[in-house]
ROMARNU-321782 format. One record per residue (C-alpha): residue number from 1; residue in three letters; x, y, z. Coordinates in nm, 2 decimals. Layout:
// residues N
+-----+---------+--------+--------+--------+
! num ! residuo !      u !      v !      w !
+-----+---------+--------+--------+--------+
! NUM !     ALA !      X !      Y !      Z !
...
+-----+---------+--------+--------+--------+
END
This chain:
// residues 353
+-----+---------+--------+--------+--------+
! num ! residuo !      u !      v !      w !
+-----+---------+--------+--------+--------+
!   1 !     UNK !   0.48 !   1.49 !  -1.72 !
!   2 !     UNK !   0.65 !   1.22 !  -1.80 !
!   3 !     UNK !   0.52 !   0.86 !  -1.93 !
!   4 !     UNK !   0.71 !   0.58 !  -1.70 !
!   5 !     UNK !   0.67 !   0.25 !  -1.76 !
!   6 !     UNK !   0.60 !  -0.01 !  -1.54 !
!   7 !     UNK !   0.69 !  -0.36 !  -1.54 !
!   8 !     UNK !   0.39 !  -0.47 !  -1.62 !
!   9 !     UNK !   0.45 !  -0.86 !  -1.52 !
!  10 !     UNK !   0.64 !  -0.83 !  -1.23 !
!  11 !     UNK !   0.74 !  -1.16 !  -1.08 !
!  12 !     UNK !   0.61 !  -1.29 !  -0.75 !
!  13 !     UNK !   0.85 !  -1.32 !  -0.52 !
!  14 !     UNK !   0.84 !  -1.61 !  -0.20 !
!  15 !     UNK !   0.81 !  -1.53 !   0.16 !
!  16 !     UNK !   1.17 !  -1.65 !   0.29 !
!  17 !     UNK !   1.23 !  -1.82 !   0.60 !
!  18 !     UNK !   1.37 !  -1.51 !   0.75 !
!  19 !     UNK !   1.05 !  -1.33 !   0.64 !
!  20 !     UNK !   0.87 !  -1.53 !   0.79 !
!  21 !     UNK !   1.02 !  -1.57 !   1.13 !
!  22 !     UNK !   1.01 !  -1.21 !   1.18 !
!  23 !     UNK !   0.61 !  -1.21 !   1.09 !
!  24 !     UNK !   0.58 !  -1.48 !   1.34 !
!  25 !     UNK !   0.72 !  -1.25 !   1.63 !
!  26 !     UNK !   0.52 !  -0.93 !   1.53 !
!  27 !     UNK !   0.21 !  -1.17 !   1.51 !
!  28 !     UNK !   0.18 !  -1.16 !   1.08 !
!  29 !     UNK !   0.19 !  -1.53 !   1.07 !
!  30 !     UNK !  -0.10 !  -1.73 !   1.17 !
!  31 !     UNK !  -0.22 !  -2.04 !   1.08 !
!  32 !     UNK !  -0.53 !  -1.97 !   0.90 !
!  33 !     UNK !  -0.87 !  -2.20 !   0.80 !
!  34 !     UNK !  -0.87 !  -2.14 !   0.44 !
!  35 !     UNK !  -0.59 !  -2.03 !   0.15 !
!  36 !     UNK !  -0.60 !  -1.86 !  -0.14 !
!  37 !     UNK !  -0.58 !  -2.23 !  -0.39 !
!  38 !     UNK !  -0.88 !  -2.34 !  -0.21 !
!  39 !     UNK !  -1.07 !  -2.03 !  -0.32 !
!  40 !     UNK !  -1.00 !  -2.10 !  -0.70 !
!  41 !     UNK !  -1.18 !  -2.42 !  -0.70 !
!  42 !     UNK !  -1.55 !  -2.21 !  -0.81 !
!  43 !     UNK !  -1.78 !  -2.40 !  -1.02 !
!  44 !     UNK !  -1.88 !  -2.05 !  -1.20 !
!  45 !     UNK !  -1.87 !  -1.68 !  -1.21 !
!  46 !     UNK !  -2.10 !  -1.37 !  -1.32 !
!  47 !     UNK !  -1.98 !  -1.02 !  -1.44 !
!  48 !     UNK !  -1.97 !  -0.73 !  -1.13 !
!  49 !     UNK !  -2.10 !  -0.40 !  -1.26 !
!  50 !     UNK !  -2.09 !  -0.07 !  -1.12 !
!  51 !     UNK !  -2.37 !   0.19 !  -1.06 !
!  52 !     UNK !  -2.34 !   0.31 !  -1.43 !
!  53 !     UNK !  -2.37 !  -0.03 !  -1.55 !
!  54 !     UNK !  -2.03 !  -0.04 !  -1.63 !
!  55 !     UNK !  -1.78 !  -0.30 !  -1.62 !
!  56 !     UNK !  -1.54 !  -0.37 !  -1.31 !
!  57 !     UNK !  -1.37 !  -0.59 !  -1.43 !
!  58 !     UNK !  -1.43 !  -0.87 !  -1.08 !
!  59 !     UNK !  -1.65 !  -1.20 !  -1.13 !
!  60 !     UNK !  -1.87 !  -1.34 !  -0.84 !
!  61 !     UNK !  -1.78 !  -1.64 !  -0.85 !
!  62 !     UNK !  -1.97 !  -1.94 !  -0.67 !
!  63 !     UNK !  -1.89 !  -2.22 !  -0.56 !
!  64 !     UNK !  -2.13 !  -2.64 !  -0.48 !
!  65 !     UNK !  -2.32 !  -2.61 !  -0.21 !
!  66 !     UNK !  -2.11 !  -2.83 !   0.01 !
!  67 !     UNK !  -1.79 !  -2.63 !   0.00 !
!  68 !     UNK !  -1.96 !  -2.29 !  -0.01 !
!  69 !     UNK !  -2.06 !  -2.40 !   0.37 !
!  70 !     UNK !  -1.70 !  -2.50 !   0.46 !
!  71 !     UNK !  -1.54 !  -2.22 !   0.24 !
!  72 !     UNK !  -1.82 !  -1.94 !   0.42 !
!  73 !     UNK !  -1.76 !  -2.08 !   0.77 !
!  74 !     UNK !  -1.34 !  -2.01 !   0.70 !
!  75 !     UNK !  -1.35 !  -1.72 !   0.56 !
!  76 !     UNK !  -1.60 !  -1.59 !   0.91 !
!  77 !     UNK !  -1.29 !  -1.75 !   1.11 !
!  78 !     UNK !  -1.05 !  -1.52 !   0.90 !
!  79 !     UNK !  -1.23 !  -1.20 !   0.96 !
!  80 !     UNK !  -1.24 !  -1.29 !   1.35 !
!  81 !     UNK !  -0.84 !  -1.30 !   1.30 !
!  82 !     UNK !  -0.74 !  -1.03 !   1.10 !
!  83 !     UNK !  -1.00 !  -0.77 !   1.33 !
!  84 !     UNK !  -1.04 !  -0.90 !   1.68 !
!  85 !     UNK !  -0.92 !  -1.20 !   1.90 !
!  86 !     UNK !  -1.03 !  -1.48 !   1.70 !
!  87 !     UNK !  -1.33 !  -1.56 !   1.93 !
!  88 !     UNK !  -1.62 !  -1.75 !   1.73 !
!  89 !     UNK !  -1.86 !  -1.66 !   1.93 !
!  90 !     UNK !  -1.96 !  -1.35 !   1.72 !
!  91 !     UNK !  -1.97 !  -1.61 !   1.40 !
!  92 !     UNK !  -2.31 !  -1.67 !   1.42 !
!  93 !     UNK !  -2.37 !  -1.31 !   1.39 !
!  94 !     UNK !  -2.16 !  -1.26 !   1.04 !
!  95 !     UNK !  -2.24 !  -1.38 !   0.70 !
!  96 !     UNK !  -2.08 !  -1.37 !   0.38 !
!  97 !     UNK !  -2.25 !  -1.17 !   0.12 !
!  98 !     UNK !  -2.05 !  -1.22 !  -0.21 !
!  99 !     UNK !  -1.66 !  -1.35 !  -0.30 !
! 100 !     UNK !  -1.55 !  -1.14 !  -0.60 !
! 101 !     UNK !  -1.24 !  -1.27 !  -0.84 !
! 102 !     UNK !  -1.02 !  -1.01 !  -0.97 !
! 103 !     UNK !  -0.90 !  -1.10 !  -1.33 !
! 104 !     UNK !  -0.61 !  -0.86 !  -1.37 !
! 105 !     UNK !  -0.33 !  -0.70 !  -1.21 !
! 106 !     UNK !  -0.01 !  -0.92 !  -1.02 !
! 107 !     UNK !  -0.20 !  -1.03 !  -0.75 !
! 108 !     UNK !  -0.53 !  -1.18 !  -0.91 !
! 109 !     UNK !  -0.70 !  -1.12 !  -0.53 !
! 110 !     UNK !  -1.02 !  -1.25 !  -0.37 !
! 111 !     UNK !  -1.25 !  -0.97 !  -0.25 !
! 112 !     UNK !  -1.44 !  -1.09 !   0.06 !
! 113 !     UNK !  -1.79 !  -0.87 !   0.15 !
! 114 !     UNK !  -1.91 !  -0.98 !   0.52 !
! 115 !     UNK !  -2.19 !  -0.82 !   0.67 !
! 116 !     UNK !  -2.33 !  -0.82 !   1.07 !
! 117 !     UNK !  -2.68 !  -1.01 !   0.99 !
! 118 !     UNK !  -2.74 !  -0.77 !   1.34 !
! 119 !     UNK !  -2.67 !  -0.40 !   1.22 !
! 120 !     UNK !  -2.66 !  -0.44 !   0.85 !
! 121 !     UNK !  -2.26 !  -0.32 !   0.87 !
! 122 !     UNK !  -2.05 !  -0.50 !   0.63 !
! 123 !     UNK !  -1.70 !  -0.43 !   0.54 !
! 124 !     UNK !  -1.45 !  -0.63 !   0.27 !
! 125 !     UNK !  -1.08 !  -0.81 !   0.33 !
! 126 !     UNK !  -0.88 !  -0.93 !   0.02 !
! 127 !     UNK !  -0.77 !  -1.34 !  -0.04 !
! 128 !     UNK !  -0.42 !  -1.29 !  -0.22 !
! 129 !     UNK !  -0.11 !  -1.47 !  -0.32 !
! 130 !     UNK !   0.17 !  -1.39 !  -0.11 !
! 131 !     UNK !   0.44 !  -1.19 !  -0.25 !
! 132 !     UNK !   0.74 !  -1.07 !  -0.02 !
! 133 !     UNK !   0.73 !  -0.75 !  -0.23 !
! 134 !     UNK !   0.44 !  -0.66 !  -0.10 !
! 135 !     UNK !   0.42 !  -0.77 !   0.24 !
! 136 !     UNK !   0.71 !  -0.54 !   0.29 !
! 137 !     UNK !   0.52 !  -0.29 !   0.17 !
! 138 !     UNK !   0.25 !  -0.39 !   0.40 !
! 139 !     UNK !   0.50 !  -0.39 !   0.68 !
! 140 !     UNK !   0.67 !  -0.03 !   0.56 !
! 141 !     UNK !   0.32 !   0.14 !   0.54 !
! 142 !     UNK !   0.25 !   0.06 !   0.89 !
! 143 !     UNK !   0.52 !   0.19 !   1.08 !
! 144 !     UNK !   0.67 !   0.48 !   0.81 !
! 145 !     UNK !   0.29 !   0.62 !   0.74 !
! 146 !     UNK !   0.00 !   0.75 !   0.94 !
! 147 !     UNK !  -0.18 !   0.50 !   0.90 !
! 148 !     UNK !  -0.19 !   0.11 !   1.06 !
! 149 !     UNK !  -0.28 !  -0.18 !   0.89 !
! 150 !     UNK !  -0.40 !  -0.53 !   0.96 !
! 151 !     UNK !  -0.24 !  -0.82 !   0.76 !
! 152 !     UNK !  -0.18 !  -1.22 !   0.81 !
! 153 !     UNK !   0.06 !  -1.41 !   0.60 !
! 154 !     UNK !  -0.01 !  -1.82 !   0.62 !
! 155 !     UNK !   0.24 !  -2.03 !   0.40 !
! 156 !     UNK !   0.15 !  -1.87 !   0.06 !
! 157 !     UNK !  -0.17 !  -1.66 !   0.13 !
! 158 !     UNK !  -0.20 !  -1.30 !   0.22 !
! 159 !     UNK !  -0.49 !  -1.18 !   0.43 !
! 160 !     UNK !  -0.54 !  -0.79 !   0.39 !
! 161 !     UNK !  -0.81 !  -0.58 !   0.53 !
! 162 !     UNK !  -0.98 !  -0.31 !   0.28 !
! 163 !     UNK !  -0.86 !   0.02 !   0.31 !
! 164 !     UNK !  -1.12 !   0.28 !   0.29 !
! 165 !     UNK !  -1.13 !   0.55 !   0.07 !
! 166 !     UNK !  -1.20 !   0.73 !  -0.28 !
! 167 !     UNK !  -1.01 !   0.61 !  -0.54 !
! 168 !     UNK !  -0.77 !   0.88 !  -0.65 !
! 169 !     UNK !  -0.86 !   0.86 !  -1.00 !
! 170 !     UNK !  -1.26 !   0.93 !  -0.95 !
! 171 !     UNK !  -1.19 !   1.18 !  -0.72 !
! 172 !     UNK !  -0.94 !   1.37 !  -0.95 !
! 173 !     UNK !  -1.20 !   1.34 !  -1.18 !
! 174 !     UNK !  -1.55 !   1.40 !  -1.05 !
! 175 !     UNK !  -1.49 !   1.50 !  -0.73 !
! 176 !     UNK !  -1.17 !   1.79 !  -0.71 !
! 177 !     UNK !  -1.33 !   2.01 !  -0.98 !
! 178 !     UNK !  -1.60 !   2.09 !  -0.71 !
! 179 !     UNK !  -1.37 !   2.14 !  -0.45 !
! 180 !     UNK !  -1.28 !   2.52 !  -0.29 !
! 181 !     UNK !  -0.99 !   2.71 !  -0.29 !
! 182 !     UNK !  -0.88 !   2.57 !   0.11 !
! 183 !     UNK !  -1.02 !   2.19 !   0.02 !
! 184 !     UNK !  -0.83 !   2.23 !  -0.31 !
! 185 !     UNK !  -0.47 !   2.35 !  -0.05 !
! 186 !     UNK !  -0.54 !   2.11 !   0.22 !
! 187 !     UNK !  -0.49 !   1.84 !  -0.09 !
! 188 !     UNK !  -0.23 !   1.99 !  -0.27 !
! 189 !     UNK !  -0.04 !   1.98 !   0.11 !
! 190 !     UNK !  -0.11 !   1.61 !   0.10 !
! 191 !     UNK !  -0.05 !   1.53 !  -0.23 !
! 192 !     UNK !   0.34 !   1.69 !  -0.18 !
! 193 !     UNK !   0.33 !   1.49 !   0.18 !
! 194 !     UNK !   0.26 !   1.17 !   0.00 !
! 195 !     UNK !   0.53 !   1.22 !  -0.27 !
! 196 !     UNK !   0.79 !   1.26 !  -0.06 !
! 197 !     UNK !   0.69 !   0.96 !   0.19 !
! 198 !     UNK !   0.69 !   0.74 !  -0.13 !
! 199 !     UNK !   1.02 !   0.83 !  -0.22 !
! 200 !     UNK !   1.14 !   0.81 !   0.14 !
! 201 !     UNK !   1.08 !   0.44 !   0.17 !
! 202 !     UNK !   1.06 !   0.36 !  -0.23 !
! 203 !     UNK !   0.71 !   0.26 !  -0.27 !
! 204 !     UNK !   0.65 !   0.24 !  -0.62 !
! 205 !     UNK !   0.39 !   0.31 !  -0.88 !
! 206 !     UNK !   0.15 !   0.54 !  -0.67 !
! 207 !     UNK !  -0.06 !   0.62 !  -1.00 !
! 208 !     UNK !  -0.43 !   0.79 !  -0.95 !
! 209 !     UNK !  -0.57 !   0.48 !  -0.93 !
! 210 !     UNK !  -0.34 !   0.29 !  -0.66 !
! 211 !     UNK !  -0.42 !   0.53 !  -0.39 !
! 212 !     UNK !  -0.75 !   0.66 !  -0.24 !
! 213 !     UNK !  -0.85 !   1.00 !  -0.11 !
! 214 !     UNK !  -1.03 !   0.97 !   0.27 !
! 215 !     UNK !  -1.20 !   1.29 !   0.34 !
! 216 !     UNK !  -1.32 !   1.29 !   0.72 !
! 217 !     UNK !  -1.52 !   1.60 !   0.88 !
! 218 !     UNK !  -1.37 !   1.82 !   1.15 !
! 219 !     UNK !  -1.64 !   2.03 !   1.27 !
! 220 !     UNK !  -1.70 !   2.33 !   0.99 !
! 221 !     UNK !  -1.42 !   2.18 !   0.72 !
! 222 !     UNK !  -1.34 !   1.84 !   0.57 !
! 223 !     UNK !  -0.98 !   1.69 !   0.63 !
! 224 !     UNK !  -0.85 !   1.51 !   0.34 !
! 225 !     UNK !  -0.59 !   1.24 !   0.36 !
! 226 !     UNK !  -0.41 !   1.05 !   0.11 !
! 227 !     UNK !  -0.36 !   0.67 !   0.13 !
! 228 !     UNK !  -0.14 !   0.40 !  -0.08 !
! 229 !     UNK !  -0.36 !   0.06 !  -0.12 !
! 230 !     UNK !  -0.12 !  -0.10 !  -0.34 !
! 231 !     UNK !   0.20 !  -0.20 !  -0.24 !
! 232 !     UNK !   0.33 !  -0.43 !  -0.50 !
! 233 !     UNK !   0.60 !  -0.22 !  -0.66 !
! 234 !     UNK !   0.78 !  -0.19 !  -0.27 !
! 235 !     UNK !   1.17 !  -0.17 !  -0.40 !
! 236 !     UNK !   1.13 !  -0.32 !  -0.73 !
! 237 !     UNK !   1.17 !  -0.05 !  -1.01 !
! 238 !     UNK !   1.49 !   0.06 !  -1.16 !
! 239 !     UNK !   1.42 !   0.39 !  -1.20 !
! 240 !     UNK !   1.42 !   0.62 !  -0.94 !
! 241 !     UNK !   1.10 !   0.83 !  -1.10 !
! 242 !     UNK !   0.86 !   0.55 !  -1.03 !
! 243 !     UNK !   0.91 !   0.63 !  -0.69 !
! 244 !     UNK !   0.77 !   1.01 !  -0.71 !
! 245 !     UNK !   0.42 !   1.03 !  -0.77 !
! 246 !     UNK !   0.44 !   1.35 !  -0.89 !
! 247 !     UNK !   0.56 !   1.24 !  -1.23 !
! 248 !     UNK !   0.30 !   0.99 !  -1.33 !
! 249 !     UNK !   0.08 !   1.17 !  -1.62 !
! 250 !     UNK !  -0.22 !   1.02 !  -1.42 !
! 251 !     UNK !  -0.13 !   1.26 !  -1.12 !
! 252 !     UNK !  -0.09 !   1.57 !  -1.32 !
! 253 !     UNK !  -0.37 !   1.73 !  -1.23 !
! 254 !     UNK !  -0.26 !   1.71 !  -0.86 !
! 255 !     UNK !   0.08 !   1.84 !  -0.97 !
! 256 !     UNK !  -0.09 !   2.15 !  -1.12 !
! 257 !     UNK !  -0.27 !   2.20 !  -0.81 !
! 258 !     UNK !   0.01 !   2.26 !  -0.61 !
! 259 !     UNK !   0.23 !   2.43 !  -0.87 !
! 260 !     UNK !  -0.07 !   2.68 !  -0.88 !
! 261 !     UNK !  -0.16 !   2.74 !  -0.50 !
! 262 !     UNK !   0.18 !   2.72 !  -0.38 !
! 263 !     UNK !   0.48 !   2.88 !  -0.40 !
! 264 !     UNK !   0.86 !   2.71 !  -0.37 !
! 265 !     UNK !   0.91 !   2.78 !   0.01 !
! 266 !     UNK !   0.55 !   2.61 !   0.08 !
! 267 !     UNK !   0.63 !   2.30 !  -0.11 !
! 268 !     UNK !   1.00 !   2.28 !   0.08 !
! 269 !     UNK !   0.85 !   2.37 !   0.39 !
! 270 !     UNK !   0.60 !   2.05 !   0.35 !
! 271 !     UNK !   0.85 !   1.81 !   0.23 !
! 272 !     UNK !   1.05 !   1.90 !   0.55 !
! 273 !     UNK !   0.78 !   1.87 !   0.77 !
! 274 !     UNK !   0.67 !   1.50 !   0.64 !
! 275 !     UNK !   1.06 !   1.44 !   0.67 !
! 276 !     UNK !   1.09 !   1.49 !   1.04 !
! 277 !     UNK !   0.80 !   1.30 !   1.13 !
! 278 !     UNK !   0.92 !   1.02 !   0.92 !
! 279 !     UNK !   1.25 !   0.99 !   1.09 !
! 280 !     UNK !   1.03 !   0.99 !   1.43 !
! 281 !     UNK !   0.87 !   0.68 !   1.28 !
! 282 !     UNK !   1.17 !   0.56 !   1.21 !
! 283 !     UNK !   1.28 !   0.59 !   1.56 !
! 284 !     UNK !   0.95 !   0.52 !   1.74 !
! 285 !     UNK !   0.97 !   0.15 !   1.54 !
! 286 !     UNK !   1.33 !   0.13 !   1.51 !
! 287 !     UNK !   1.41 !  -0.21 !   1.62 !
! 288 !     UNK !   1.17 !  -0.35 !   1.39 !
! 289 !     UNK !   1.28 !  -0.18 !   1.08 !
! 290 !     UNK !   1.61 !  -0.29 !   1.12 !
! 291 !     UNK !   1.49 !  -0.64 !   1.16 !
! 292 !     UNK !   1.25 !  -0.60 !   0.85 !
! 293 !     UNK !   1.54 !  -0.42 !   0.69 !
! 294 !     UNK !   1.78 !  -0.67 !   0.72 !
! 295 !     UNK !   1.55 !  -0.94 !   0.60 !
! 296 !     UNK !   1.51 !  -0.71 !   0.24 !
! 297 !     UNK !   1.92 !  -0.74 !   0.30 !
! 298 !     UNK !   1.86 !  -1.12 !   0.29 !
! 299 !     UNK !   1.60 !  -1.14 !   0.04 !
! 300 !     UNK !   1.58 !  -1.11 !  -0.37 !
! 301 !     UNK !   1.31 !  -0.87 !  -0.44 !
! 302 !     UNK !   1.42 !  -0.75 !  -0.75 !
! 303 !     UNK !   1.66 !  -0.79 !  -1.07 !
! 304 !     UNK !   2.01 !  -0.71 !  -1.02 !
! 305 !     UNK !   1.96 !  -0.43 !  -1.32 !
! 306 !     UNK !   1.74 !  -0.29 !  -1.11 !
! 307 !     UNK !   1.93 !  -0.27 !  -0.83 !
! 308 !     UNK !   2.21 !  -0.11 !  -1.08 !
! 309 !     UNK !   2.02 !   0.16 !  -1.20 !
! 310 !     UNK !   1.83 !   0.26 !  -0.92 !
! 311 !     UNK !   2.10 !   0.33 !  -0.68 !
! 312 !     UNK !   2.28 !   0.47 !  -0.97 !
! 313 !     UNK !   2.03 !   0.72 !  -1.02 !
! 314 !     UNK !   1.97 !   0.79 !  -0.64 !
! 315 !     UNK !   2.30 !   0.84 !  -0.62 !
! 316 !     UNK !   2.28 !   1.08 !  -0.86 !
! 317 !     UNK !   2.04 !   1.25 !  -0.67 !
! 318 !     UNK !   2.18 !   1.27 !  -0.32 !
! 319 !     UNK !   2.61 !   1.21 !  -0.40 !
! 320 !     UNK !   2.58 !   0.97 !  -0.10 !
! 321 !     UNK !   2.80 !   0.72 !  -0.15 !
! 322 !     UNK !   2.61 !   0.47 !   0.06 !
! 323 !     UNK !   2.36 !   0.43 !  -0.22 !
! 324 !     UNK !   2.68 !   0.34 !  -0.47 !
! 325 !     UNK !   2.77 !   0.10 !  -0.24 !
! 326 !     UNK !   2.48 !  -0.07 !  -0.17 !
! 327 !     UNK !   2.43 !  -0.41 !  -0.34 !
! 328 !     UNK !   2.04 !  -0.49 !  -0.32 !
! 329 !     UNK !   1.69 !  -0.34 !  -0.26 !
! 330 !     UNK !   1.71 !  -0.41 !   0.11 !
! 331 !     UNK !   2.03 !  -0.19 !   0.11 !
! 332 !     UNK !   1.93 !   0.07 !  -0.09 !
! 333 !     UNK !   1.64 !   0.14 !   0.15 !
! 334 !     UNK !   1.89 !   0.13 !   0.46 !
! 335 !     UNK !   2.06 !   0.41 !   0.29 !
! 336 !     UNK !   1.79 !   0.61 !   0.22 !
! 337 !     UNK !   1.59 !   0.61 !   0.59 !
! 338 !     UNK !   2.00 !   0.63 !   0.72 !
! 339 !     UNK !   2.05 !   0.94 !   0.51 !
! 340 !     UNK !   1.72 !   1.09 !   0.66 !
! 341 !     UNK !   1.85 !   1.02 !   1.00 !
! 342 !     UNK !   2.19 !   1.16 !   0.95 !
! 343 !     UNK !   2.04 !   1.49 !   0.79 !
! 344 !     UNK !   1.77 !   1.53 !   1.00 !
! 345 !     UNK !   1.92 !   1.86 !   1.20 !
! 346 !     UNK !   1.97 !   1.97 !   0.83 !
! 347 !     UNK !   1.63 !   1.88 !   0.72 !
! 348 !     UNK !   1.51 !   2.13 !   0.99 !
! 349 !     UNK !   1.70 !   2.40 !   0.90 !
! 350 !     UNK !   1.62 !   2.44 !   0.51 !
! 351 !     UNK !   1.81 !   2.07 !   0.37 !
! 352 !     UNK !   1.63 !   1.99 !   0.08 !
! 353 !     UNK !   1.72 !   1.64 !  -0.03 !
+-----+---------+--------+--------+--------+
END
């Protein structure tokens, strides 16, 4: 298991005009009451602990009583955006119940709770800096995974609902030892999935803790899924490992689940599978991947030794000669979902990639 390093202050990269038109047409962009600047502007903050009275690491912050009105009233008009039509007429029924600062990481986000005053329900959506590396993550997840999200990008903020989930690293830890042999297979299945859509579309850094488990019951069994909910290392990384999951030492236990329950033909059979209904994504969206696509073409997301060594080792990896070729993250991503498409008869029949 190796120990990959990851750029641990990876710069913020601007949303681009041409970014920014094609949010506009897929309705991403939308002017929005309240940005992420105006957030900072708290008089004070308190610790956030968890249930064991342990550190998390996020400060509540809060703000004079005269802008906490203005800034609570906003952030009700944001939520109405990012989950429904925008109507205020269910406003009256929604408060905010706490704003939460996270200190560390790239992003430094805002973690919004808002509760229904009628039902008690209360769900959370993230105030972050926008950074094109990470909205085409966004972007990516939505059509290449099984899973939709809900995003708005306004000037420099980023609006992004919560996903839902166990974190992967609790659930490794107190959570898969009591699982049974089937639960323990049905994960394993999802975990080799997962890997393989990460490298597909070169989403980076999937360590224990940057994904969450979602288990969901199905009459007499529980389904497990696997979900990335951070998607700031989209196409930045030089090496090509960073991409894979499976060879983070925070995912090893994972790994040694499905070296143990599964044999050679299982795993290959799984990565084809996850293969062919990625290039059906791929087709279902495929106007609007080329236009994303072509905007990564158009965009710096990365360092140009990055660039160098990734498609160096992919190369490696595949002897395409597309990926030599290619001269930026944007095109190193064309040439890997191309070379999907072009071996997808092959994938099939047995192709391992």
């Amino acid at each position: 298991m190796d120990d990959l390093k990851i750029s641990k202050k990876k710069p913020s990269y601007p949303v681009s005009e041409k970014l920014n038109d094609y949010l506009a047409v897929y309705g991403r962009n939308m002017r929005i009451p309240v940005c992420y600047d105006d957030l900072l502007r708290f008089q004070g903050s308190i610790s956030v602990y968890d249930e064991n009275n342990e550190d998390t690491l996020w400060i509540r912050v809060y703000y004079n009583d005269f802008e906490r009105e203005e800034i609570d009233l906003s952030l009700k008009k944001i939520y109405t955006l990012l989950h429904s039509d925008g109507a205020e007429t269910t406003i009256p029924f929604l408060n905010i119940d706490a704003i939460d600062y996270c200190t560390f990481g790239n992003s430094k986000p805002f973690r919004i709770k808002i509760r229904n005053i009628l039902n008690d329900n209360y769900t959370h959506f993230y105030v972050k800096k926008a950074d094109a590396s990470r909205i085409y993550g966004l972007e990516l997840e939505h059509m290449l995974s099984p899973h939709n999200l809900h995003f708005l990008v306004y000037e420099d903020t980023l609006i992004e609902e919560h996903i839902t989930g166990i974190p992967g690293d609790i659930f490794i830890k107190d959570m898969l030892p009591n699982c049974d042999k089937n639960e323990r297979s049905q994960i394993a299945k999802e975990f080799v999935k997962f890997n393989e859509r990460c490298m597909i579309r070169l989403l980076g850094d999937m360590r224990s803790y940057n994904y969450v488990i979602v288990p969901t019951h199905d009459f007499d069994k529980v389904v497990y899924k696997i979900r990335a909910i951070d998607f700031d290392q989209q196409s930045y990384e030089g090496k090509f490992k960073i991409y894979r999951p499976q060879f983070f030492k925070e995912n090893f236990q994972m790994v040694s689940m499905v070296s143990e329950l599964f044999q050679e033909e299982s795993v290959d059979q799984y990565k084809l599978e996850e293969r062919s209904i990625m290039v059906r994504r791929v087709l279902s969206y495929e106007d609007r991947i080329e236009a994303l696509v072509d905007c990564m073409i158009d965009d710096t997301i990365s360092s140009e030794d990055n660039v160098n060594q990734l498609k160096k080792e992919i190369y490696g990896y595949t002897n395409d000669v597309n990926f030599k070729r290619s001269k930026n993250m944007g095109e190193i991503l064309r040439s890997a979902l191309d070379f999907v498409k072009r071996n997808y008869e092959s994938v099939r029949t047995g192709y391992i990639l």
